[in-house]
N, C-alpha and C positions, 0 to 999 in steps of 0.2 A: 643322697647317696654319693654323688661328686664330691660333696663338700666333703664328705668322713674319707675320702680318699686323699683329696688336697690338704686337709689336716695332718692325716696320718707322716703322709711324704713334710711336711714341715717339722712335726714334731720329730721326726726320724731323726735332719740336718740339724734341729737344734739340742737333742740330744745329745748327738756326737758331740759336738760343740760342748755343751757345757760338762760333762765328763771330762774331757782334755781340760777346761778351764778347773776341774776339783784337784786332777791328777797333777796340774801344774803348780800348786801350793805345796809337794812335797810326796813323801812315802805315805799310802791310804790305801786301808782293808775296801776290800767292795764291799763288805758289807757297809760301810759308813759310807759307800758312793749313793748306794743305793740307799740309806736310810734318809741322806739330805737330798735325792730325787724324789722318793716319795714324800716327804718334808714339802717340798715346791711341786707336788702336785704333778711332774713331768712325766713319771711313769705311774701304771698302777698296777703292772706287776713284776718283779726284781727278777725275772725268769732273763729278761731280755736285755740285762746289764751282762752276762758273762760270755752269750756272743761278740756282742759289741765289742767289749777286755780282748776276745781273743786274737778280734780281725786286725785291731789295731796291736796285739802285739804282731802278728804277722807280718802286719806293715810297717814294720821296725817303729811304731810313734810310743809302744807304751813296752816297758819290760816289768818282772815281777821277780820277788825275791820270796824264799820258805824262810818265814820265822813262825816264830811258835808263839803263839798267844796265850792269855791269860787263864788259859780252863789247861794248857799243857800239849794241845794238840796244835800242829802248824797251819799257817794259815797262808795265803800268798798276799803281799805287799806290793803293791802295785806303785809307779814312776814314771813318767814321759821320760823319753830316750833324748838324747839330746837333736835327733831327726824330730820327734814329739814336740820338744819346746820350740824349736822355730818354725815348725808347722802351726802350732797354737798360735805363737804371733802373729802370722802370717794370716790366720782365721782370723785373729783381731781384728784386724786393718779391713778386712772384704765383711765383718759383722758392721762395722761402725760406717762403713759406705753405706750397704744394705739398707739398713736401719734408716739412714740420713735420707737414702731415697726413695724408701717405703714411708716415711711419714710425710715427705713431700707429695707425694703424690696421693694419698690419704688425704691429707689438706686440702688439697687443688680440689676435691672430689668434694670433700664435704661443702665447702667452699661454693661449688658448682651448685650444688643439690637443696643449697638455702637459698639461694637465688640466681638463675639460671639467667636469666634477663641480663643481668649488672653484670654478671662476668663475661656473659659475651661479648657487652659492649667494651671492658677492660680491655678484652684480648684482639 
């Protein structure tokens, strides 16, 4: 039960995260956010993509424009704000530490766990 809890809160952070990394390549319908989320498997249901759109345009990172789409009816075009783009960066930089010292420490573990002997003497 913990665990489907500490997943939930990970997937939440990296969620955000990669929505701002879709929104950062340009002007994109949600529905294309969400068709390449469910594509990668991150969400599994598109309900929970247009909260998300909204909080962050509140939080000035994402704006949207009406155009009209191809059946005639408008549709909203979503953008990172220029607060949006160097937030995004700025997410770069603290993903790519993250990662660097999540797999370190992943290592040291697995590391440990093959032989618990050899490493203590290591250390």
């Amino acid at each position: 039960m913990i665990a489907e809890k500490i997943k939930a809160q990970l997937r939440t952070g990296v969620l955000e995260y990669c929505v701002m990394q879709i929104l950062r390549r340009g002007e994109i319908y949600a529905s294309d956010i969400i068709d390449e989320l469910l594509e990668e498997d991150l969400i599994k249901v598109e309900g929970i993509i247009y909260p998300l759109l909204m909080r962050l345009k509140q939080e000035n990172l994402v704006q949207y424009e009406w155009n009209e789409a191809q059946n005639g009816l408008p549709k909203k075009h979503y953008q990172l704000t220029e607060s949006g783009q160097n937030t995004i960066k700025a997410l770069d930089e603290t993903w790519i530490e993250i990662n660097k010292s999540a797999k370190r420490i992943k290592k040291k573990t697995e590391e440990q766990l093959k032989s618990p002997d050899e490493f203590k003497e290591e250390n």
